[in-house]
C-alpha positions as semicolon CSV with decimal commas, in nm:
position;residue;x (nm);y (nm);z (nm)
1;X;-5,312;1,749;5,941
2;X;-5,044;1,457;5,893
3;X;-4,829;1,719;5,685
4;X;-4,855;1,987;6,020
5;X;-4,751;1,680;6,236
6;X;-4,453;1,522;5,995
7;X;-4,345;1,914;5,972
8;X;-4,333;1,952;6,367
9;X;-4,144;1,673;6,438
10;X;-3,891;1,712;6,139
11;X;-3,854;2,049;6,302
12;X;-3,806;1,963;6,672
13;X;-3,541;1,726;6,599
14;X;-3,323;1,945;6,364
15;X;-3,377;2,228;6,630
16;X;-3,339;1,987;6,906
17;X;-2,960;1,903;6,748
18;X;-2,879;2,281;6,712
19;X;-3,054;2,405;7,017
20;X;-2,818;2,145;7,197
21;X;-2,495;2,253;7,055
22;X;-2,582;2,591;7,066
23;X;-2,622;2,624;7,409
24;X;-2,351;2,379;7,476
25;X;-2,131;2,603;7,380
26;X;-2,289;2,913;7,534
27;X;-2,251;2,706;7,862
28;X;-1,900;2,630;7,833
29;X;-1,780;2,950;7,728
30;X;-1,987;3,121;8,075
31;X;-1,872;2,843;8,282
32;X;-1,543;2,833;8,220
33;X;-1,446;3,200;8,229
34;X;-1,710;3,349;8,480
35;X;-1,850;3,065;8,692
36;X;-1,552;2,843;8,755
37;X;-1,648;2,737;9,099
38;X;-2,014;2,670;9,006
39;X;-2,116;2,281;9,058
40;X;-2,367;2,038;8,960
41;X;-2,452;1,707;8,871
42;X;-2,099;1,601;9,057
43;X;-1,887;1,810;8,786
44;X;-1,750;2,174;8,843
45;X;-1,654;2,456;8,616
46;X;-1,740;2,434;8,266
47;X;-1,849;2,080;8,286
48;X;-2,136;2,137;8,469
49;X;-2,261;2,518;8,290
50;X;-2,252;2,293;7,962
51;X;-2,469;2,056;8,079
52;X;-2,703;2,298;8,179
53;X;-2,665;2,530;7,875
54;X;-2,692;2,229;7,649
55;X;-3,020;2,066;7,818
56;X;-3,200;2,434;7,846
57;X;-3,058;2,485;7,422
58;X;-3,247;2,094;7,333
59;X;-3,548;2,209;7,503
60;X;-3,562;2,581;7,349
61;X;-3,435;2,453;7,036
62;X;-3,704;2,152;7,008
63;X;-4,005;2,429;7,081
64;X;-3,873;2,634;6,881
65;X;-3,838;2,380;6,560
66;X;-4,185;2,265;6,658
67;X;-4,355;2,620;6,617
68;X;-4,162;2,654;6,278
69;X;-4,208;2,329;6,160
70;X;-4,584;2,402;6,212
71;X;-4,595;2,737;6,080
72;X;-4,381;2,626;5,748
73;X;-4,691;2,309;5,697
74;X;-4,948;2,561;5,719
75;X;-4,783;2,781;5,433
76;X;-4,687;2,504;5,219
77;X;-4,945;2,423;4,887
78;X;-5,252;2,158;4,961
């Protein structure tokens, strides 16, 4: 049970790092050449698509790595 646990959250946090980057850069790259006047949280343009792209990647990312981390415990030798 501790090994499913230390697996999950090893997991989460490498996909939380990734997940993050990821969609930072998927947000920047929409925002900045299909959504320039788009605003929010007080920033326009690309600003504000990468901060949504990279909070919705850290929170994909981190369930993601969670479910993986999981699954990998489970197959590993007792």
């Amino acid at each position: 049970m501790r090994r499913k646990i230390l697996f999950g959250m090893i997991g989460g946090a490498v996909f939380l790092i990734i997940g993050f980057i990821l969609g930072l850069i998927t947000g920047i790259n929409i925002g900045g050449n299909y959504f320039t006047d788009f605003e929010f949280g007080g920033v326009r343009g690309y600003e504000a698509a990468g901060k949504i792209g990279g909070v919705s990647g850290a929170v994909l990312g981190t369930a993601v790595g969670v479910l993986l981390g999981v699954k990998l415990a489970g197959r590993s030798g007792k």
